[in-house]
SEMI-454323 format. One line per field, with one value per atom (N, C-alpha, C): residue in one letter; z, x, y; residue number from 1; atom name. Coordinates in Angstrom, 1 decimal. Layout:
res	a,...
up	Z,...
east	X,...
north	Y,...
n	NUM,...
atom	CA,...
//
This chain:
res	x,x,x,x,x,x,x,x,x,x,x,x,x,x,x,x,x,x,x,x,x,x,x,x,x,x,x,x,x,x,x,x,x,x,x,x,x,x,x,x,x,x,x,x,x,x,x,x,x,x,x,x,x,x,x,x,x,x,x,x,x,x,x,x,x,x,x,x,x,x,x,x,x,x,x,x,x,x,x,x,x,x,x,x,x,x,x,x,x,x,x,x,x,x,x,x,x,x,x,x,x,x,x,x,x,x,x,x,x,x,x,x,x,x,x,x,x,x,x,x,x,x,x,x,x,x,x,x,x,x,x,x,x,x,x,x,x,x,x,x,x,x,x,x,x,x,x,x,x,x,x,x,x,x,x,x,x,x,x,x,x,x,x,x,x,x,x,x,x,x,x,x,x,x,x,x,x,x,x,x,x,x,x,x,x,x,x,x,x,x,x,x,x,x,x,x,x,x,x,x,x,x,x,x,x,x,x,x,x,x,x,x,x,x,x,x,x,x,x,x,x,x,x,x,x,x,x,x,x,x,x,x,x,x,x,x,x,x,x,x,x,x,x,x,x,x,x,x,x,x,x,x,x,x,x,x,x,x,x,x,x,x,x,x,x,x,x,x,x,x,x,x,x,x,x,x,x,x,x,x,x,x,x,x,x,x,x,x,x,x,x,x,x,x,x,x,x,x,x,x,x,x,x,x,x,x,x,x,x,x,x,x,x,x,x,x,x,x,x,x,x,x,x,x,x,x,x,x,x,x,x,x,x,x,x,x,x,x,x,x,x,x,x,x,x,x,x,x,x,x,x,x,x,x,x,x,x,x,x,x,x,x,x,x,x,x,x,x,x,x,x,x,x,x,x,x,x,x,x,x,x,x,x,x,x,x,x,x,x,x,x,x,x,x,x,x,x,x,x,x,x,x,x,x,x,x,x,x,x,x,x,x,x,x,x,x,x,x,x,x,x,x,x,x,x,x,x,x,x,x,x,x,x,x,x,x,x,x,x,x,x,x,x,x,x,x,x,x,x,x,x,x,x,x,x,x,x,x,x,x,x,x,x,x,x,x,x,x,x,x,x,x,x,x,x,x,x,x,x,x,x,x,x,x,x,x,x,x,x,x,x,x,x,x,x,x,x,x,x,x,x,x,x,x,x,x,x,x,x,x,x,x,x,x,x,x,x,x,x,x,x,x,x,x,x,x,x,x,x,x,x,x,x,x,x,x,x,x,x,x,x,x,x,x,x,x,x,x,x,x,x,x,x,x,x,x,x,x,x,x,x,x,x,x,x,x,x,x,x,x,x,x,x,x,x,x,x,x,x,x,x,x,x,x,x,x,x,x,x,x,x,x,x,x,x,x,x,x,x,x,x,x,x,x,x,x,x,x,x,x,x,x,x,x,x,x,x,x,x,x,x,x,x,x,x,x,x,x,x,x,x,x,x,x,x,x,x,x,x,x,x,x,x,x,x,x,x,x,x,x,x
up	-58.1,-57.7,-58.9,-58.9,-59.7,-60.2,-61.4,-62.0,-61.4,-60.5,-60.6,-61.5,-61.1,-62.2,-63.0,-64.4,-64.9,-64.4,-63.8,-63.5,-64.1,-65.0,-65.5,-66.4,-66.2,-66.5,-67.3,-68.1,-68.6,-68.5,-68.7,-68.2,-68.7,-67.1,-68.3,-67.8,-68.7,-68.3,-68.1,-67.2,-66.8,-67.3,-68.8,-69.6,-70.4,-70.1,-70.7,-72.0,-72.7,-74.1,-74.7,-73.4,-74.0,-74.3,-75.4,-75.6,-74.3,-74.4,-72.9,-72.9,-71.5,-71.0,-70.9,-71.4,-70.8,-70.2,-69.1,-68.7,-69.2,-70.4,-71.1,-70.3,-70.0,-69.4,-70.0,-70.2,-71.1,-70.4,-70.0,-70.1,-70.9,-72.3,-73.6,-73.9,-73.8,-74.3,-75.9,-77.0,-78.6,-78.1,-77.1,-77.8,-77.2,-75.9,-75.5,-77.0,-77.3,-78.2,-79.5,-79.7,-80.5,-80.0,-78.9,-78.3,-78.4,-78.2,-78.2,-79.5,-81.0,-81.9,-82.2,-81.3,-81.7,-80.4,-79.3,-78.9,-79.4,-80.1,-80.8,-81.9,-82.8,-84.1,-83.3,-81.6,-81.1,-80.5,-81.0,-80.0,-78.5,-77.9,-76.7,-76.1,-75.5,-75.0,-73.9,-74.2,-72.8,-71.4,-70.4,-69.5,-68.9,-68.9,-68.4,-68.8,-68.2,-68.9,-67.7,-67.3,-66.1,-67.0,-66.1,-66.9,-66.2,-65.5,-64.6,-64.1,-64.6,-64.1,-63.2,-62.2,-60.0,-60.2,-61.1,-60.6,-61.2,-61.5,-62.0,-61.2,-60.1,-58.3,-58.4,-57.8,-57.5,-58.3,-59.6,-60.8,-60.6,-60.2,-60.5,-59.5,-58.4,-57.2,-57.2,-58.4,-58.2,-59.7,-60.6,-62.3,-62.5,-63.3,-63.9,-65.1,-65.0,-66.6,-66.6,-68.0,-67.8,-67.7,-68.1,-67.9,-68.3,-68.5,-68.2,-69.8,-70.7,-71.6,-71.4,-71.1,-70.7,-72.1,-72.3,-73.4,-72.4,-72.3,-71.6,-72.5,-73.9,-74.3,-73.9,-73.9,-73.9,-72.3,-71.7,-70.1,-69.9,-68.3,-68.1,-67.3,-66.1,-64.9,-64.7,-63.6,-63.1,-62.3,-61.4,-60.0,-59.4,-58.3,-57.8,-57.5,-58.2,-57.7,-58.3,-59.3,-60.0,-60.1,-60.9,-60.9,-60.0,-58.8,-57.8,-58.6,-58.6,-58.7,-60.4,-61.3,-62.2,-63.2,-64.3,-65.5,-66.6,-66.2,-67.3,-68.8,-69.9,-70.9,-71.8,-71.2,-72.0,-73.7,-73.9,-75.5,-75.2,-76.0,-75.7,-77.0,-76.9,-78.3,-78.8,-77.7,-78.3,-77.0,-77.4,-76.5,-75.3,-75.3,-73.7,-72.8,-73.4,-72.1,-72.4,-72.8,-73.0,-71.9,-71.4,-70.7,-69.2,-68.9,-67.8,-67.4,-68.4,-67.9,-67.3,-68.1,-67.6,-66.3,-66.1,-65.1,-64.0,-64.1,-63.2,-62.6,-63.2,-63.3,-63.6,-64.6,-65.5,-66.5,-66.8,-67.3,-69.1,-69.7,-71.0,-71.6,-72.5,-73.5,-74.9,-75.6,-76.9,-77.7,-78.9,-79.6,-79.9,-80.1,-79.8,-81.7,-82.1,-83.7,-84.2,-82.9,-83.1,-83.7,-84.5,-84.8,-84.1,-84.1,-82.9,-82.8,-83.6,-83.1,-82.5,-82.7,-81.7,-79.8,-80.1,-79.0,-77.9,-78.8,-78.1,-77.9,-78.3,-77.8,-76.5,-76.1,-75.7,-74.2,-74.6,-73.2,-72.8,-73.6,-73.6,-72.5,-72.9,-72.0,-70.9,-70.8,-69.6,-68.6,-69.1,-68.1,-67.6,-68.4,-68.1,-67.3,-66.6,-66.0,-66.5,-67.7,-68.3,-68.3,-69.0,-69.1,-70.5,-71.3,-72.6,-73.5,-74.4,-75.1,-76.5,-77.1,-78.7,-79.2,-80.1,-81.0,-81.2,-81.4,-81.2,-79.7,-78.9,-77.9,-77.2,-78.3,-77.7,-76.8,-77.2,-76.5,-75.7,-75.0,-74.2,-72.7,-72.4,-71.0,-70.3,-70.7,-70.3,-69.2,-68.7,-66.8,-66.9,-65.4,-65.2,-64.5,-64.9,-65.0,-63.0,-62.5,-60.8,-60.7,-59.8,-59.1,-58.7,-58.3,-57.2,-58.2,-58.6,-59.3,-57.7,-58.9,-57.7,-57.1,-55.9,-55.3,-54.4,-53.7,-53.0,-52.1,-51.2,-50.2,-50.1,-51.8,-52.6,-52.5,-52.5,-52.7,-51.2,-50.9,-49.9,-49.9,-48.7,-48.4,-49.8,-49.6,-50.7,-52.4,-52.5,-53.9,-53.9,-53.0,-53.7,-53.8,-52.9,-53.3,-54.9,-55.0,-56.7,-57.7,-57.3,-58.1,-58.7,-57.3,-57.5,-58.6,-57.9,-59.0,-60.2,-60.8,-62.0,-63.1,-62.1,-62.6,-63.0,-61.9,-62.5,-63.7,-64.4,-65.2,-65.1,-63.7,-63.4,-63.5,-64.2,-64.5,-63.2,-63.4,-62.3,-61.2,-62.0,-61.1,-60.4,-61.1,-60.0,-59.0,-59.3,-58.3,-57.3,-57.1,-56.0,-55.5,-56.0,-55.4,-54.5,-55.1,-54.2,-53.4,-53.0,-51.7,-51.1,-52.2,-50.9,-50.7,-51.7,-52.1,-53.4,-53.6,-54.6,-56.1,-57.0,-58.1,-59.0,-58.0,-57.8,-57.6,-55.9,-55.1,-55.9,-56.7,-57.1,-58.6,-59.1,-60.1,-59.9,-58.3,-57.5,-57.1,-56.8,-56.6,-57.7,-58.9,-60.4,-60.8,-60.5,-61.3,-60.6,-59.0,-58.5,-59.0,-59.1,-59.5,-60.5,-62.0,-62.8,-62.9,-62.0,-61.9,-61.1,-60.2,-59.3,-60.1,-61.2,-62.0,-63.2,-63.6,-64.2,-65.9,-66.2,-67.3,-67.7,-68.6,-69.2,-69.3,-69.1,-69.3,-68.7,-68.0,-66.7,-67.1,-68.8,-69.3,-68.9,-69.3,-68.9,-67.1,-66.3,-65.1,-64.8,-65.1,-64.5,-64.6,-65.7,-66.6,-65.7,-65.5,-65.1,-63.1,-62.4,-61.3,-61.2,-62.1,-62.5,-62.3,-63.1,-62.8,-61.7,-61.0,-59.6,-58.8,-59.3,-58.0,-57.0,-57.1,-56.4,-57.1,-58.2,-58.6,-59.1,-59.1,-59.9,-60.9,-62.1,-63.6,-63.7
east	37.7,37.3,37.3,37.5,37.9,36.6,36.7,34.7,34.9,34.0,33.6,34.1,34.8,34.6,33.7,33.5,32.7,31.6,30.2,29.9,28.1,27.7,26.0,25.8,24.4,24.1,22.4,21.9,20.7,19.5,18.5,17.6,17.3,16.5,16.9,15.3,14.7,12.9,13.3,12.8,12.7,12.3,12.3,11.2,12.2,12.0,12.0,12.7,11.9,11.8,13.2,13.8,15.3,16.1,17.2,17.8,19.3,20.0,21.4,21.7,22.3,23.1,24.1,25.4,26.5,27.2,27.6,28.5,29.7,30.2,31.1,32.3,33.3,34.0,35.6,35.7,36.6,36.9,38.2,38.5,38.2,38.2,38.5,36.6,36.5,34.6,34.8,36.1,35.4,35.6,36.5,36.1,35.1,34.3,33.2,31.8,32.1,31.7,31.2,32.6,32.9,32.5,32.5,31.9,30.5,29.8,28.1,28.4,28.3,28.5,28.7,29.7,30.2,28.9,28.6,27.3,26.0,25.6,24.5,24.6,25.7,25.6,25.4,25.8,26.2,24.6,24.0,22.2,22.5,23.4,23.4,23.1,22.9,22.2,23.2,23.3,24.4,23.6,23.7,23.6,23.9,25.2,25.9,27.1,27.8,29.2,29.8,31.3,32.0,33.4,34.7,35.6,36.5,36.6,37.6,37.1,37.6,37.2,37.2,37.8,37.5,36.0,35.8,34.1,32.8,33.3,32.1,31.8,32.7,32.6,31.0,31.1,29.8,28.7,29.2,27.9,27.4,27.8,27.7,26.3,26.6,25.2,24.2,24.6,23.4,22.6,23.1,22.4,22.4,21.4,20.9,21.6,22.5,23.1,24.1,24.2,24.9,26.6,26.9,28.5,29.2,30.4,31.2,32.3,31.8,33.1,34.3,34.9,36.1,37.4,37.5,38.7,40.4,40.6,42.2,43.1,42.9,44.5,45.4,46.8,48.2,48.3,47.7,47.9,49.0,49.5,50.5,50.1,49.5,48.6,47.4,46.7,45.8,45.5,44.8,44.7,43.3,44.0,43.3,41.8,40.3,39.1,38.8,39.6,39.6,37.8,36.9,35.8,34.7,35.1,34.6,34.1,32.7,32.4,31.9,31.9,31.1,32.2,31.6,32.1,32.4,33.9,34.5,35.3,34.7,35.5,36.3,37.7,38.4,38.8,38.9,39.3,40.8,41.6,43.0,43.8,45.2,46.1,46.5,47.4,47.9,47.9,48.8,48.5,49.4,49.8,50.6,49.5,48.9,47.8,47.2,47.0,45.7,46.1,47.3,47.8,47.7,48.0,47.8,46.2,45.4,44.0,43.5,43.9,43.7,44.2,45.4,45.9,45.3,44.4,43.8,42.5,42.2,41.1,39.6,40.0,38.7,38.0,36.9,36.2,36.9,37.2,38.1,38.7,39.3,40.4,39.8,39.8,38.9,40.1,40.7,41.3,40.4,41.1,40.0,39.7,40.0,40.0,39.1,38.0,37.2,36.1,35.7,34.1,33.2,32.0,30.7,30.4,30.1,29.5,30.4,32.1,32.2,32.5,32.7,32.4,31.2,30.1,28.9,28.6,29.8,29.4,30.4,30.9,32.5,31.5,30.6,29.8,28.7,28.2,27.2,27.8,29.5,29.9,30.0,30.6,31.3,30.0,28.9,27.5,27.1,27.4,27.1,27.9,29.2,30.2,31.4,31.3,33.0,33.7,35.1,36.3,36.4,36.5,36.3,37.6,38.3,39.0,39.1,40.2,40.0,40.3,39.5,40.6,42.1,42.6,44.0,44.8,44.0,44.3,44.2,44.5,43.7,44.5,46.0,47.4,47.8,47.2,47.4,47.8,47.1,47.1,47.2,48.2,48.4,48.7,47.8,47.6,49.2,49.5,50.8,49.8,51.1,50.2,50.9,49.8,50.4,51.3,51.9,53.4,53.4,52.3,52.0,50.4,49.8,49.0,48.1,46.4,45.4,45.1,44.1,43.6,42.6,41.6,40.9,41.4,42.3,42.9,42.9,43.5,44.2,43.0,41.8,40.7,40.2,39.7,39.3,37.3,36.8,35.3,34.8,34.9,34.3,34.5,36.1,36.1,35.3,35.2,34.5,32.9,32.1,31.1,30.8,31.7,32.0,31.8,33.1,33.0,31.6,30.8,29.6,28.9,28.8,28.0,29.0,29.7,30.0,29.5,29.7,29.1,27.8,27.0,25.8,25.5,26.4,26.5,25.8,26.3,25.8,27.0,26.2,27.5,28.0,28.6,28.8,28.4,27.4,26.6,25.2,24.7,23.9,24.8,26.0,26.6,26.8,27.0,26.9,26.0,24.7,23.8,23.2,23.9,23.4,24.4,25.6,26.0,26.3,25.7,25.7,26.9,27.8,29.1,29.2,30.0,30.0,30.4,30.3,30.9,32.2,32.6,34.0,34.6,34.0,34.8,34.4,33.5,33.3,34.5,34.7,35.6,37.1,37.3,38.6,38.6,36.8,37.3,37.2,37.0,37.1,38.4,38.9,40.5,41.1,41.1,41.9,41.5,40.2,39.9,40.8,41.2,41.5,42.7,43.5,44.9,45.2,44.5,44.6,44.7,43.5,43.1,43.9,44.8,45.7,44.9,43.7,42.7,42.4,42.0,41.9,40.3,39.3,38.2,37.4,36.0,35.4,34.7,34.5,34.0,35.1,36.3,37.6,37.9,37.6,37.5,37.0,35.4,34.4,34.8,35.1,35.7,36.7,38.0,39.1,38.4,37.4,37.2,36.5,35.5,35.3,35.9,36.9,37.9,38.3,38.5,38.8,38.1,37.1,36.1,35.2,35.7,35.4,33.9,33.6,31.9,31.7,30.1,29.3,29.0,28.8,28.3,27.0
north	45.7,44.3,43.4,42.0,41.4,40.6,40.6,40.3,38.5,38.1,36.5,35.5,34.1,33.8,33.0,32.9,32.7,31.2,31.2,30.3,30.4,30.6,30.6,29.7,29.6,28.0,28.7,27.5,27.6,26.8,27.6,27.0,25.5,24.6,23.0,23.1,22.4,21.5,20.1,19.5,18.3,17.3,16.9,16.8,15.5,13.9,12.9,12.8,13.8,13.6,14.6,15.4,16.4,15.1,15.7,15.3,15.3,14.3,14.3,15.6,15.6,17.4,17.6,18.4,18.5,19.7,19.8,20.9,21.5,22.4,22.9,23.4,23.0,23.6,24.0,25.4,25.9,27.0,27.7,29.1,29.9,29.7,30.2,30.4,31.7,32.3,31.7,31.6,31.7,29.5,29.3,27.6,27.5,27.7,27.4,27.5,28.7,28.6,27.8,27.1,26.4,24.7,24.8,23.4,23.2,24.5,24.3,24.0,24.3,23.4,22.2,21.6,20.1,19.8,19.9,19.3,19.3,20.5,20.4,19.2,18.9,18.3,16.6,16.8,15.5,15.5,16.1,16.0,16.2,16.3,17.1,19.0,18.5,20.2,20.9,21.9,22.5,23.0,22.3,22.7,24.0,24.1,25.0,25.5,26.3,26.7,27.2,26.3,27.0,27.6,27.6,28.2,27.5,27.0,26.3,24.2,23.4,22.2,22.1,22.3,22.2,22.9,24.1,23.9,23.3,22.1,21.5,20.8,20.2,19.7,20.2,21.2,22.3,22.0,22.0,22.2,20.8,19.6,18.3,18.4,18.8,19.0,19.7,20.7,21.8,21.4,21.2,20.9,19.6,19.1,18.1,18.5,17.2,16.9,15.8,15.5,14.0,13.9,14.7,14.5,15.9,15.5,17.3,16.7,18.0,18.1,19.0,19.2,19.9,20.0,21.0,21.6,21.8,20.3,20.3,20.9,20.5,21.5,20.7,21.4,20.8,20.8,20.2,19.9,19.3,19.9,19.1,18.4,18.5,17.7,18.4,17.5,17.7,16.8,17.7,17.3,16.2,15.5,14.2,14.9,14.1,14.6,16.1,16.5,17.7,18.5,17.2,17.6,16.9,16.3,15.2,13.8,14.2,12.1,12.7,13.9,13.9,13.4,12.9,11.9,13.1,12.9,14.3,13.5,14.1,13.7,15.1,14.9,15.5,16.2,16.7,16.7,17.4,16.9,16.6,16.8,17.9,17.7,16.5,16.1,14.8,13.6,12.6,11.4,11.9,12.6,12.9,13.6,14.2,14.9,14.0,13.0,11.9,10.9,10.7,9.9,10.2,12.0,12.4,12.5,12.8,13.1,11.6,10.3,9.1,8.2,9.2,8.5,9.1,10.9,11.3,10.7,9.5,8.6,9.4,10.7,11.1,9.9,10.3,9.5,8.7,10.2,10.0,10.6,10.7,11.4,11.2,12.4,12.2,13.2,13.5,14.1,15.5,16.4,18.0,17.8,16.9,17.2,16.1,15.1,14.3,14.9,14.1,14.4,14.5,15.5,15.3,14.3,13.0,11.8,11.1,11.4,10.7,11.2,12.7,13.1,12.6,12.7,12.2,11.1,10.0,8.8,8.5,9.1,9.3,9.5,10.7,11.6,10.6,9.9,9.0,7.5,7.1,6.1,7.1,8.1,8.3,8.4,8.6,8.8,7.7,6.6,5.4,4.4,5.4,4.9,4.2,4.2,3.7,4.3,4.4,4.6,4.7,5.4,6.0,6.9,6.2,6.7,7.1,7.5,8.0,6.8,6.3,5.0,5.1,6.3,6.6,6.4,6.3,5.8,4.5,3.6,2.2,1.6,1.6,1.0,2.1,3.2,4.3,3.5,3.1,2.7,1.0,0.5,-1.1,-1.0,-1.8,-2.1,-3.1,-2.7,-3.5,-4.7,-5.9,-7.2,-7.4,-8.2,-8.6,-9.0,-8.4,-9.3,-10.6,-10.9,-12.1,-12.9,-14.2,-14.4,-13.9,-12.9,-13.1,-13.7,-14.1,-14.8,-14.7,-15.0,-14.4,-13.9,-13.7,-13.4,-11.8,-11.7,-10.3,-9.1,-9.4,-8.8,-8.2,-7.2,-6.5,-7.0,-7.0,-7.1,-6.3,-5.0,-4.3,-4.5,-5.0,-5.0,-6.3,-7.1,-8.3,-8.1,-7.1,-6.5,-5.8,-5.0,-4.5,-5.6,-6.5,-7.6,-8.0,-8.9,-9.3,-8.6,-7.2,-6.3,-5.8,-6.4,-6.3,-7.4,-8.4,-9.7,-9.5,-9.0,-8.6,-7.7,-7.4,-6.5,-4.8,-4.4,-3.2,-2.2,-0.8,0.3,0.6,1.7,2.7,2.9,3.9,4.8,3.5,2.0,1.8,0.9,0.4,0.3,0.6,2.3,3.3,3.2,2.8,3.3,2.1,0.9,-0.6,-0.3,0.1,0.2,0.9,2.5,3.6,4.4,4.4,5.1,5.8,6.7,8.0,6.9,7.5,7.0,6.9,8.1,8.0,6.8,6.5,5.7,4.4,4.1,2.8,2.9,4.0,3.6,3.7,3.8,3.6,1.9,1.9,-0.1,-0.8,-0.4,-1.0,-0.9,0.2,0.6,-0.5,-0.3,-1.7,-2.7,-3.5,-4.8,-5.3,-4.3,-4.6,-4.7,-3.5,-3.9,-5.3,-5.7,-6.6,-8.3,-8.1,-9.2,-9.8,-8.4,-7.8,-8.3,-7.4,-7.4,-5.5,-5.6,-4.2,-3.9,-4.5,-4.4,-5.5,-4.7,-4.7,-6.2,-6.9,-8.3,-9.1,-8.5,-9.6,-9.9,-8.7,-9.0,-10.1,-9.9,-10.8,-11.9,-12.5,-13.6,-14.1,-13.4,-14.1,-14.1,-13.4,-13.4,-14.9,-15.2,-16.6,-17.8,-17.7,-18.9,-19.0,-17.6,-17.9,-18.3,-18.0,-18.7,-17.2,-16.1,-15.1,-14.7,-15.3,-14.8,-15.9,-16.0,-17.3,-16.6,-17.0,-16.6,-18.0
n	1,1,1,2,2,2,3,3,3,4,4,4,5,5,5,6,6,6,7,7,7,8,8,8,9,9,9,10,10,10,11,11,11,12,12,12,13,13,13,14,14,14,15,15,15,16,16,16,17,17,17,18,18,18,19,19,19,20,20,20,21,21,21,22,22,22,23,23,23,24,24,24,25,25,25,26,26,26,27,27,27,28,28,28,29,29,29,30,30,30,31,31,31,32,32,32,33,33,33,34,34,34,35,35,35,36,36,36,37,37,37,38,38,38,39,39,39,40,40,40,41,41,41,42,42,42,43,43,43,44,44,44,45,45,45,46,46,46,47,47,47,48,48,48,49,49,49,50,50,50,51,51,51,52,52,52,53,53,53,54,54,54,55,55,55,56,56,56,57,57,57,58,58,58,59,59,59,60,60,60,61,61,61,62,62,62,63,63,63,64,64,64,65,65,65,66,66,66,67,67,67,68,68,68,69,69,69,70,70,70,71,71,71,72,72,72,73,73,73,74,74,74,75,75,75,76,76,76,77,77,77,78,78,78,79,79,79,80,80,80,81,81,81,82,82,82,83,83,83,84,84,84,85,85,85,86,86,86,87,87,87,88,88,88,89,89,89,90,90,90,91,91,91,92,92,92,93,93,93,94,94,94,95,95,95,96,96,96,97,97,97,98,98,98,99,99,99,100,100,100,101,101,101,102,102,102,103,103,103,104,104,104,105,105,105,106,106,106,107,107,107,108,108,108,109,109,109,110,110,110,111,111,111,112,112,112,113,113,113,114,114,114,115,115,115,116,116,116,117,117,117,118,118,118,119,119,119,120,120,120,121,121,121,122,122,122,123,123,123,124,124,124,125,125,125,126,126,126,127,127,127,128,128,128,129,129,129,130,130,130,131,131,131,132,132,132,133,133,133,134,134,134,135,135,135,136,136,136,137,137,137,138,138,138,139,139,139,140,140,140,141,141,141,142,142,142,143,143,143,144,144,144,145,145,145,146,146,146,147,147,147,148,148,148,149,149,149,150,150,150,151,151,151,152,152,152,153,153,153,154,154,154,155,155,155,156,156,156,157,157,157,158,158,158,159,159,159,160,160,160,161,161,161,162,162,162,163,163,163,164,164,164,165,165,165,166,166,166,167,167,167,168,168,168,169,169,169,170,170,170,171,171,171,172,172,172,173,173,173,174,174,174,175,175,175,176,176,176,177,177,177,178,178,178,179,179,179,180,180,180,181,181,181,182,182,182,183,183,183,184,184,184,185,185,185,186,186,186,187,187,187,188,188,188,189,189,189,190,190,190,191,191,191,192,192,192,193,193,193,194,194,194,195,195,195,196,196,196,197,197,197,198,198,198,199,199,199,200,200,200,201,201,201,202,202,202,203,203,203,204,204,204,205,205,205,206,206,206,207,207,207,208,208,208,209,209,209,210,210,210,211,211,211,212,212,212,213,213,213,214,214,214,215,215,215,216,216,216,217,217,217
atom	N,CA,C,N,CA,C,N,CA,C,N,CA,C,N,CA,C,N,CA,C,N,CA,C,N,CA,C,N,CA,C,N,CA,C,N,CA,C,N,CA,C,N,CA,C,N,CA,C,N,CA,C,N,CA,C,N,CA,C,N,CA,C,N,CA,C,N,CA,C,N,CA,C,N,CA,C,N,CA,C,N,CA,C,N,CA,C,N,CA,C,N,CA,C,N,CA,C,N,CA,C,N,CA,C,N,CA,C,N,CA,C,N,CA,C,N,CA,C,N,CA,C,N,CA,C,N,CA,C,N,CA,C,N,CA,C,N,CA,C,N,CA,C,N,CA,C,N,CA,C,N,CA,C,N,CA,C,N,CA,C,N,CA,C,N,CA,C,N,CA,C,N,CA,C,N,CA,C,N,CA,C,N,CA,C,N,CA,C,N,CA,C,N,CA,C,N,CA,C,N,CA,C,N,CA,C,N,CA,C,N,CA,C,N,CA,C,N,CA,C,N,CA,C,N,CA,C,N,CA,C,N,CA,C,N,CA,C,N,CA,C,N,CA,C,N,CA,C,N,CA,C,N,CA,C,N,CA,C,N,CA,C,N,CA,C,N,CA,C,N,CA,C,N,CA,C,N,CA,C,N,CA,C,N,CA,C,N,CA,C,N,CA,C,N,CA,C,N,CA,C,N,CA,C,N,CA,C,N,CA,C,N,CA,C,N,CA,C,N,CA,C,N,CA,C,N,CA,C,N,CA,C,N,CA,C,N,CA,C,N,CA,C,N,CA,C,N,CA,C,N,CA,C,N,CA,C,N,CA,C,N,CA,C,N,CA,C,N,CA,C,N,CA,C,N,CA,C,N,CA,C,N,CA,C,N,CA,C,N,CA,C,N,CA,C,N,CA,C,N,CA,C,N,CA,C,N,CA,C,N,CA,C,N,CA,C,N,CA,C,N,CA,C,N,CA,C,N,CA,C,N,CA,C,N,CA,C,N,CA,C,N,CA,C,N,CA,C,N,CA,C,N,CA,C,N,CA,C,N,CA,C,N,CA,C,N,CA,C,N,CA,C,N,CA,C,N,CA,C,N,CA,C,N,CA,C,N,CA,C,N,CA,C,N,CA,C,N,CA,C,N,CA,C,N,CA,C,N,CA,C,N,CA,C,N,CA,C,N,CA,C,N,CA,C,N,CA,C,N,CA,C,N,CA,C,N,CA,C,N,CA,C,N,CA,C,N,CA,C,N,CA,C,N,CA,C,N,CA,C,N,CA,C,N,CA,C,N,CA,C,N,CA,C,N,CA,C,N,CA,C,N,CA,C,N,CA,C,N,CA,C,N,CA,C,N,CA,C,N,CA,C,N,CA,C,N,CA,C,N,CA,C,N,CA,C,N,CA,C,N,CA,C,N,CA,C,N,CA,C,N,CA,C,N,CA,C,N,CA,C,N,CA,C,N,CA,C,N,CA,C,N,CA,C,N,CA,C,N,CA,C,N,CA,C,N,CA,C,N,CA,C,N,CA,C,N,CA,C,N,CA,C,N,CA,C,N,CA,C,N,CA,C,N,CA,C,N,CA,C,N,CA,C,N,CA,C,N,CA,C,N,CA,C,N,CA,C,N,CA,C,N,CA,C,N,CA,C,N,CA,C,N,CA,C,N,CA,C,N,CA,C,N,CA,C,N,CA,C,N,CA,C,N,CA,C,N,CA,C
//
């Protein structure tokens, strides 16, 4: 019979004063290994350890912890909702898996050859709901600019709900929570906002939604 696969986790105390948590997720036992290292030096604590990213879905509902590091390696794809609504940051060989993991709409793409501090700042956005890359990756991903200029029209009931609450300057996750939708789905109505607005970041949004008239500042 075929041994389980790998899915144990450690003990966490509920206790304010821990430092952030992350879920390790590696096939590979010596890089897992080698990851608690770059999270320790990053003041992160490991929650857990899976071996497969589809199951950190699972882990995301059952463990308290702030986001998911994952060792992609030379990926070629990966799949839509891979780890559900949890905030996964990649570490990646080069900018071609860096491009696939982002167009998966994961949280980020970090070079596997980053430093701990910047890993940990990387796991620190992605918890807070951003979209998070390596500086080597700054010109990675240029939104195609609109066919048609926006307009209110362009915009759906909901994205103009997002909108509002972007204006507000609220992340992600309490977005979700003012209207009662996953975090996912709110960085499915951000990803559109911005292709829509045809801006690269969630300040430039607000900004050009402004001129339109679709939020008050």
């Amino acid at each position: 019979m075929a041994n389980p696969p790998l899915f144990r986790f450690r003990a966490m105390a509920h206790n304010a004063s821990l430092s952030p948590a992350a879920l390790l997720v590696s096939a590979d036992p010596l890089v897992r290994a080698g990851l608690r290292g770059v999270l320790a030096q990053a003041q992160w604590r490991v929650a857990g350890e899976v071996d497969a990213l589809g199951r950190a879905a699972s882990a995301w509902q059952e463990l308290p912890f702030d986001a998911v590091l994952w060792d992609a390696g030379h990926l070629s794809a990966v799949g839509p909702d891979a780890a559900g609504a949890a905030p996964v940051v990649a570490l990646v060989e080069d900018e071609r898996a860096a491009r696939v993991v982002l167009a998966a709409g994961l949280a980020g793409a970090v070079l596997r050859s980053a430093e701990p501090a910047t890993v940990g700042a990387a796991l620190w956005a992605a918890a807070r709901g951003l979209t998070v890359s390596d500086g080597h990756f700054r010109a990675l991903r240029p939104l195609p600019e609109p066919l048609v200029p926006a307009a209110p029209g362009d915009f759906t009931p909901r994205e103009r709900e997002v909108l509002a609450l972007l204006a507000e300057g609220l992340p992600n996750s309490a977005i979700a929570e003012r209207l009662a939708i996953s975090r996912h789905t709110v960085k499915f109505h951000v990803n559109a906002l911005l292709q829509k607005l045809g801006v690269e970041r969630r300040t430039e949004a607000v900004v050009r939604a402004a001129r339109l008239g679709l939020v008050v500042l």
